[in-house]
C-alpha positions as a printed NumPy array, in Angstrom:
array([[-14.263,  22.172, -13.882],
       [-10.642,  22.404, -13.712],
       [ -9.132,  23.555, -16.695],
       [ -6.777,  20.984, -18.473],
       [ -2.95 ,  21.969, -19.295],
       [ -1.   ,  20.972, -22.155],
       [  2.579,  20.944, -21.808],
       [  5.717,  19.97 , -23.568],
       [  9.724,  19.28 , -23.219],
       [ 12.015,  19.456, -25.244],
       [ 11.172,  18.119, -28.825],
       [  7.498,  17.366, -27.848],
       [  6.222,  20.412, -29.531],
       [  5.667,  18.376, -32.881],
       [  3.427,  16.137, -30.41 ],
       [  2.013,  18.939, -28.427],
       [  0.553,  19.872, -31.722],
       [ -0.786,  16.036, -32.475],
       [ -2.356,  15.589, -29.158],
       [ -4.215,  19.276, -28.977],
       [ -6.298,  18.466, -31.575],
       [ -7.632,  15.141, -30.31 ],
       [ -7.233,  15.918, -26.64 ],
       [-10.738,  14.859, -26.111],
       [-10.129,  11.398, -27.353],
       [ -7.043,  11.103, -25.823],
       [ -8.659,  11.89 , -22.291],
       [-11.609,   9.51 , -22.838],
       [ -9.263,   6.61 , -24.228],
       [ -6.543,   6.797, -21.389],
       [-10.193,   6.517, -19.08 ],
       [-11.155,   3.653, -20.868],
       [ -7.589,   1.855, -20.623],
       [ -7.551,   2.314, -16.744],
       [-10.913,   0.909, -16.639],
       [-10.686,  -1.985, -18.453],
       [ -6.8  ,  -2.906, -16.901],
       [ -7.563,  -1.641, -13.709],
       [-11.252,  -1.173, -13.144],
       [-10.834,   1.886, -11.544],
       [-11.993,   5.294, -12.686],
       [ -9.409,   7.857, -13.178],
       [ -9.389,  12.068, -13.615],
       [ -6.561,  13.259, -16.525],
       [ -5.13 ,  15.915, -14.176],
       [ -1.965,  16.382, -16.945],
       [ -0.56 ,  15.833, -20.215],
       [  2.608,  16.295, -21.186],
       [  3.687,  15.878, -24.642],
       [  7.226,  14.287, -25.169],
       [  9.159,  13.329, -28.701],
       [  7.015,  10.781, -30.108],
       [  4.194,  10.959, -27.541],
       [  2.722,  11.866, -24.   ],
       [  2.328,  11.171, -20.603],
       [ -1.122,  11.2  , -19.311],
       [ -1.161,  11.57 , -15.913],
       [ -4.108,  10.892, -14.185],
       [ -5.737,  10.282, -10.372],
       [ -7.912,   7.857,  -9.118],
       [-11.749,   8.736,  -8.222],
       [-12.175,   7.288,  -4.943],
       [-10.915,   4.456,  -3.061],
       [ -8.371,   3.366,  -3.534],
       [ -6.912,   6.064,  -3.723],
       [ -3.403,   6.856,  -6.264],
       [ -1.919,   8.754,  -9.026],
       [  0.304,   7.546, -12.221],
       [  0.504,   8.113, -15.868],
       [ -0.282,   6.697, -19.459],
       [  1.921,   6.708, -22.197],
       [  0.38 ,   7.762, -25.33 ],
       [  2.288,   7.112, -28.45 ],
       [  2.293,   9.711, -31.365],
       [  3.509,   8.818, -34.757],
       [  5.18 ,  12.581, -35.756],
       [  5.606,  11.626, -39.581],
       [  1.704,  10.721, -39.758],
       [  0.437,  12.778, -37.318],
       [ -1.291,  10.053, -35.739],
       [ -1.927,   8.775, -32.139],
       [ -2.014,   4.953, -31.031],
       [ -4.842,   5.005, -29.15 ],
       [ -4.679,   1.745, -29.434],
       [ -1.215,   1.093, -27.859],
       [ -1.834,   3.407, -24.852],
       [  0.663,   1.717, -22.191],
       [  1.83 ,   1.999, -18.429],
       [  4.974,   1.527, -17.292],
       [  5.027,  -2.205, -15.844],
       [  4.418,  -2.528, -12.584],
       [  4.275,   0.773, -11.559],
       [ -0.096,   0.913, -11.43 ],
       [ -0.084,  -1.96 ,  -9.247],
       [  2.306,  -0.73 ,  -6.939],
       [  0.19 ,   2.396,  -6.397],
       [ -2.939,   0.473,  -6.203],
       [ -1.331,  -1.407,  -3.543],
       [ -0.226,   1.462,  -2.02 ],
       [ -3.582,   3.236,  -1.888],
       [ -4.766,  -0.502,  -0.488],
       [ -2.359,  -0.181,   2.583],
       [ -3.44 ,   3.276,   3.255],
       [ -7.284,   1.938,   3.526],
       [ -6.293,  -1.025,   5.857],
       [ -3.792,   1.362,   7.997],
       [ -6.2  ,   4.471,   7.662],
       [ -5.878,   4.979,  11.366],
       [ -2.103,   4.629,  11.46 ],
       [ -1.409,   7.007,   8.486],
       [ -4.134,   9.718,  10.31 ],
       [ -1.584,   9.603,  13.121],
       [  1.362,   9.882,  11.491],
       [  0.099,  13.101,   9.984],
       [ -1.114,  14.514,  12.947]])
């Protein structure tokens, strides 16, 4: 198995630190959300830890076929995570849904164009 990297930007080490220790949970909630909002399975390929949370970026299994991310607040002063208020930004899973849809119904087109 593919071994998971943590990373952070500027000011997200206090949220690095937050996230490492429930990474786990993290992983299987940001799962959960896509299946539930988008009932698709997803793979965490990446988090990235920013001031006051992390991106969670993460890749469809299967058909159809897209990537995109989860936002995963972190309360810094409480050194808690909303795992309850894990978000997208709007629009922007449908759009790739829709664009792994177009690439299903124009399989044979796209298999051209990269040949």
């Amino acid at each position: 198995m593919k071994e998971r990297i943590l990373l952070y930007i500027q000011d997200g080490d206090k949220s690095l630190a937050i996230i490492e220790k429930e990474r786990e949970k993290v992983e299987e909630e940001v799962k959960i959300y896509f299946k539930e909002n988008y009932h698709t399975n997803v793979i965490i390929q990446n988090i990235v830890a920013t001031e006051d949370g992390a991106s969670v970026f993460v890749e469809s299994e299967g058909e159809p076929y897209f990537y995109n991310i989860a936002i995963v607040p972190v309360d810094v002063r409480e050194e808690g995570i909303g795992l309850d208020r894990i978000s997208t930004i709007e629009g922007q899973v449908e759009k790739s849904i829709e664009g792994g849809l177009y690439v299903m119904v124009y399989r044979k087109k796209f298999n051209n164009l990269d040949r």
